[in-house]
N, C-alpha and C positions, 0 to 999 in steps of 0.2 A: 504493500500500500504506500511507502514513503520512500524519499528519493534515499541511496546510501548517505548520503552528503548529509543531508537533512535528517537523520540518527545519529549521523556524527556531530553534528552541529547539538543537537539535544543531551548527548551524551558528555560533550564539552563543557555547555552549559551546567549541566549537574556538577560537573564534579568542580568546577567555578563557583557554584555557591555551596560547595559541599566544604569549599577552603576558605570562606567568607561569612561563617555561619551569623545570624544574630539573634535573639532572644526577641518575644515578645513585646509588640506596638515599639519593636526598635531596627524593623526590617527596612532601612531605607535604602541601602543599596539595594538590597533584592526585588523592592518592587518595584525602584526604578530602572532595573535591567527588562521588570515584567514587562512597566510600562512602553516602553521604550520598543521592545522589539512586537510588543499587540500595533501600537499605531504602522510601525515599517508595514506593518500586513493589512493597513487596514482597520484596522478595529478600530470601532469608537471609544475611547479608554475615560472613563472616571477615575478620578484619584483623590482618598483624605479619609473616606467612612474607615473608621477605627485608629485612623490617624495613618497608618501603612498599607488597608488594604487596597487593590485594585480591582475596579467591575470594567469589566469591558462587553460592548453588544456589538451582534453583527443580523441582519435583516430586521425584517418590522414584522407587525403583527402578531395573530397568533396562529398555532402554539409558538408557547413560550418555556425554553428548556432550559436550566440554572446544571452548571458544573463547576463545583468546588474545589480549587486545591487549598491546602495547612501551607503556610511556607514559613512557619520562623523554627529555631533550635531549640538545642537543651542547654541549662547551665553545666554541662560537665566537662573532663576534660577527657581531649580522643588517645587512645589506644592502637589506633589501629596501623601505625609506622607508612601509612600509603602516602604518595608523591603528592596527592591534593587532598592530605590531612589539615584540618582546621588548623589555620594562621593563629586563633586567637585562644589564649590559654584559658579555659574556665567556658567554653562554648563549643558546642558539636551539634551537628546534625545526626546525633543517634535515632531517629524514628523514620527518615526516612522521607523527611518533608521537602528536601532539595528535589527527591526523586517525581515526586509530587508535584511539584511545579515544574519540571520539564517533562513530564509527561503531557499535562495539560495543555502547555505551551507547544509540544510538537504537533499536537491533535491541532490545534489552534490557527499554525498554518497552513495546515491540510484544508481545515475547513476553510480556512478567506481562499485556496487556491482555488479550491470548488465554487465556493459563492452561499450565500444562501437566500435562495431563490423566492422559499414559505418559509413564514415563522421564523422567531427569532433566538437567537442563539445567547447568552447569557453567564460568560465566563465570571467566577467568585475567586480571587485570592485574597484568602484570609488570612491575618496577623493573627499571631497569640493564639495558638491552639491550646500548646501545652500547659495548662492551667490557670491561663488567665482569661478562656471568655472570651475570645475575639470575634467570635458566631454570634454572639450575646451583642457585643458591643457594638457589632455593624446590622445587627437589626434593631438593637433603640435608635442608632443613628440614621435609619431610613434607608434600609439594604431591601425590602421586599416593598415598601409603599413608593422610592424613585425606581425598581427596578423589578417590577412583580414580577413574578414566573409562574408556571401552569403545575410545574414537577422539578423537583432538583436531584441529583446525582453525586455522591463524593465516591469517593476509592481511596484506601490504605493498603498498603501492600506487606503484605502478611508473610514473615520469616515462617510461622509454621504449617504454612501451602506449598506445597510444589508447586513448580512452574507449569502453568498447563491449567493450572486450578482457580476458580473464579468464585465466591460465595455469596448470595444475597436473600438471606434467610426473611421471610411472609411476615418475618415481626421481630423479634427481640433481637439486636445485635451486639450490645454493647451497653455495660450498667451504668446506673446514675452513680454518683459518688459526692461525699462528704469529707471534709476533712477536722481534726479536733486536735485542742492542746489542752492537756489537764495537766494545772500548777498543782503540784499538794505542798502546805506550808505549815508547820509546826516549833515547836521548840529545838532550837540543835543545841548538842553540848560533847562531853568530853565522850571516845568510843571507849572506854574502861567504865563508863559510870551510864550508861544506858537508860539509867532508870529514872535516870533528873531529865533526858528531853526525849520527845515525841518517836514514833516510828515512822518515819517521813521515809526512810527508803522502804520498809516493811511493806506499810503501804502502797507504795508506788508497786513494789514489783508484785506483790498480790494484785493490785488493779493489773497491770501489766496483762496477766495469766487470764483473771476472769473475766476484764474487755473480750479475748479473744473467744473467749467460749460463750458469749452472746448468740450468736448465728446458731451454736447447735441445740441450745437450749431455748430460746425464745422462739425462735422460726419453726416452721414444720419441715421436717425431713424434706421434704420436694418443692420448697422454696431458695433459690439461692441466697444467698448473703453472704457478707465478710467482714469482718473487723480485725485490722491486724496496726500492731501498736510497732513502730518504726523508730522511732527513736527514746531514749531515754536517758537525761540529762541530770545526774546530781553530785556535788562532793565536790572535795579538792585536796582534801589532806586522808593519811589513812586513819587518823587515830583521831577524827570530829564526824560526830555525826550532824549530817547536815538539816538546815530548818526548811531544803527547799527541793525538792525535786520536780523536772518536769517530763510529763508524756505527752508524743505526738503522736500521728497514728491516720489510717482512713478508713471509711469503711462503705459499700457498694452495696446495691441490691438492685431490681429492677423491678418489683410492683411496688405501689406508692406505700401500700398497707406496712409493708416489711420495712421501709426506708424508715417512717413512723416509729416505729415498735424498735429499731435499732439506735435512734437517736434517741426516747428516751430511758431505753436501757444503759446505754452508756453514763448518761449522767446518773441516773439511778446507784448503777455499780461503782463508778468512781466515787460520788458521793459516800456511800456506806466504805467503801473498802479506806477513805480517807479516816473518816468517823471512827471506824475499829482499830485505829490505831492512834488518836486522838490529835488526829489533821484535819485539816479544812481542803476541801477542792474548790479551786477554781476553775470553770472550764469554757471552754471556747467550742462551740462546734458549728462548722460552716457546713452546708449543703453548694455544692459546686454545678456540677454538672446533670443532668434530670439522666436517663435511660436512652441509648438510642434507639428505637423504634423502626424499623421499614413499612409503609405503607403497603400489602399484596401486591394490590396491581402493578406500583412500580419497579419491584421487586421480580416480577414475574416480566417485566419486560427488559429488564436488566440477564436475565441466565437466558430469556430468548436469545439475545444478542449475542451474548457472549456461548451460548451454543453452536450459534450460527458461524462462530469463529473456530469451534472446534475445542471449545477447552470443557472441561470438566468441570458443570456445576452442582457437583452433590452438594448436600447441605453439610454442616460443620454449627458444633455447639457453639452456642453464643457466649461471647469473653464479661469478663469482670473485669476487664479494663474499660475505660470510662471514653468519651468522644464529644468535644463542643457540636459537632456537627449534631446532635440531638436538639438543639437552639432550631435549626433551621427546618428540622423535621417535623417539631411540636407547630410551625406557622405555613408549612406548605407540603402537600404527599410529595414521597422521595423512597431512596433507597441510599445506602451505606453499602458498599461489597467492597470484600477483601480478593486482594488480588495475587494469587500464590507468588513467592517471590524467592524459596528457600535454593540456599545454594547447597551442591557439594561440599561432602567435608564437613570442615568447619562452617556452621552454621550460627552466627552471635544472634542473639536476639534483639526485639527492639528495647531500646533503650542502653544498649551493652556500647563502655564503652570502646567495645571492638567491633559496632556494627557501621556495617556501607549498606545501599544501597543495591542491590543486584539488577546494572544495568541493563542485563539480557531479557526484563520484562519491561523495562520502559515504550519500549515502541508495542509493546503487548496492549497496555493499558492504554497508550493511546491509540491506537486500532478501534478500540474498545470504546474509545470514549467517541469516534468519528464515525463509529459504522449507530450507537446509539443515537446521536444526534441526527444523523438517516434516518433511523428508523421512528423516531418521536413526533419530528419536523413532518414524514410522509403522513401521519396519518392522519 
């Protein structure tokens, strides 16, 4: 479907911002390389919704088809010794988002080479995936009321798919998630004499323990959930027992009823687990991201397509990893699929800081995303 030149050119590109990584509503080189090469082709380009995202349209009327890529990093540092490893210390593209925006961008020029004829086509790159809402932020800012769509479409590309493998399950793809910090604060004093201050670490790591057994206890056996406590902060000397500890931690679910019941379990549990040791909690608990959701129908026209390409779209259990892209499914029917991506061998996962991109499925996904927008726009 694509000229070689023009996979090379997309593949270039990746690994050009795969060494330019940036972090959250601070993608400005990236969007304006987006910018920049949507207009050369064509496209009418908006730029500012989220502060870095870019929308770009091409035909009028309707239908009207919305394609999403994530483009910003992780705060981490890369691993991976490759020739276009991240320039900048403390930033990586571990998920795969560089991949993601040249993919869409190669689809991109395929379509303005074609034209489009009916209906109108409706490119999304969005800032700030990874936990800050940028799906959020560019729909309070007027991302669906200046630029409505009929159906939208994202893709992530999934280390544990083979290549060849395409996913867009009729409904749950991806949990909503929560994030908390509980301070526990009590008396500290000397660790020889235990009995003059508080059990501030007792505590804590008792909370620790029975945070995490929330989900099996509160939820019913055939509801998902999780609560898993990530970090845990107290002390400085060996022989003081401290007045402060802190727990971070998240926790996922995907019906609203269980999200419910695990948030106020938590404070529930920390509360008492502080109390039995005669601390105080204080706790913080954010709700982040809601559930991703696929609409059927588009869903089911998402594995037509990509059957039609020849790839394998058996279904595949839905992750307890979390997605902004859920923002955009709760205000328009859409679909989410995962796009197999696993390599040979050594295989990193997302988020590892040993993961790349495996560019032998970049012009897959985009195929994918150009033989859909055929297929949306024809009917």
């Amino acid at each position: 479907m694509f000229d070689t030149s023009h996979i090379n050119d997309a593949i270039a590109l990746r690994r050009d911002l795969h060494s330019h990584p940036e972090l959250g509503f601070e993608e400005h080189r990236t969007s304006e390389k987006i910018a920049t090469l949507l207009g050369e082709w064509g496209w009418r380009v908006h730029r500012g919704l989220a502060g870095t995202g870019v929308v770009a349209q091409m035909g009028q009327g309707a239908p009207v088809i919305g394609l999403r890529a994530d483009i910003d990093a992780l705060p981490m540092d890369e691993a991976t010794g490759l020739k276009y490893a991240s320039g900048t210390p403390g930033k990586m593209h571990a998920c795969g988002h560089d991949g993601h925006t040249a993919m869409l961008l190669l689809a991109a020029r395929k379509i303005a080479e074609e034209g489009v004829k009916q209906g109108t086509v409706t490119l999304i790159f969005q800032p700030a995936e990874e936990n800050d809402g940028g799906a959020r932020v560019m729909i309070e800012q007027g991302l669906f009321r200046e630029f409505p769509v009929d159906q939208v479409y994202g893709i992530h590309n999934w280390p544990g798919l083979a290549p060849g493998r395409m996913v867009a399950r009729d409904d749950k793809m991806m949990a909503a998630f929560a994030v908390f910090e509980i301070e526990v604060s009590g008396r500290g004093g000397h660790g020889a004499m235990p009995e003059q201050s508080d059990g501030v670490i007792a505590g804590a790591a008792a909370m620790a323990s029975a945070l995490q057994e929330i989900p099996a206890r509160s939820l019913s056996p055939l509801e998902p959930g999780v609560v898993s406590v990530t970090q845990i902060h107290s002390g400085s000397a060996w022989n003081v027992c401290p007045d402060r500890a802190v727990l971070r931690g998240t926790a996922r679910w995907f019906d609203p009823a269980a999200g419910d019941t695990i948030e106020a379990r938590v404070k529930e549990v920390a509360n008492a687990c502080a109390a039995a040791q005669g601390c105080a909690a204080r706790i913080d608990y954010q709700r982040r991201y809601p559930a991703t959701i696929n609409s059927a129908a588009e869903a089911a026209v998402a594995r037509d397509v990509a059957a039609g390409m020849g790839l394998d779209t058996a279904t595949a259990a839905p992750s307890m990893a979390s997605e902004d892209f859920a923002f955009m499914l709760n205000e328009v029917p859409g679909a989410y699929i995962w796009l197999g991506a696993a390599r040979e061998g050594e295989n990193p996962g997302l988020h590892s800081a040993k993961f790349d991109f495996n560019d032998a499925v970049l012009p897959v996904g985009a195929e994918f995303w150009v033989r859909l927008v055929r297929r949306v726009l024809a009917a």
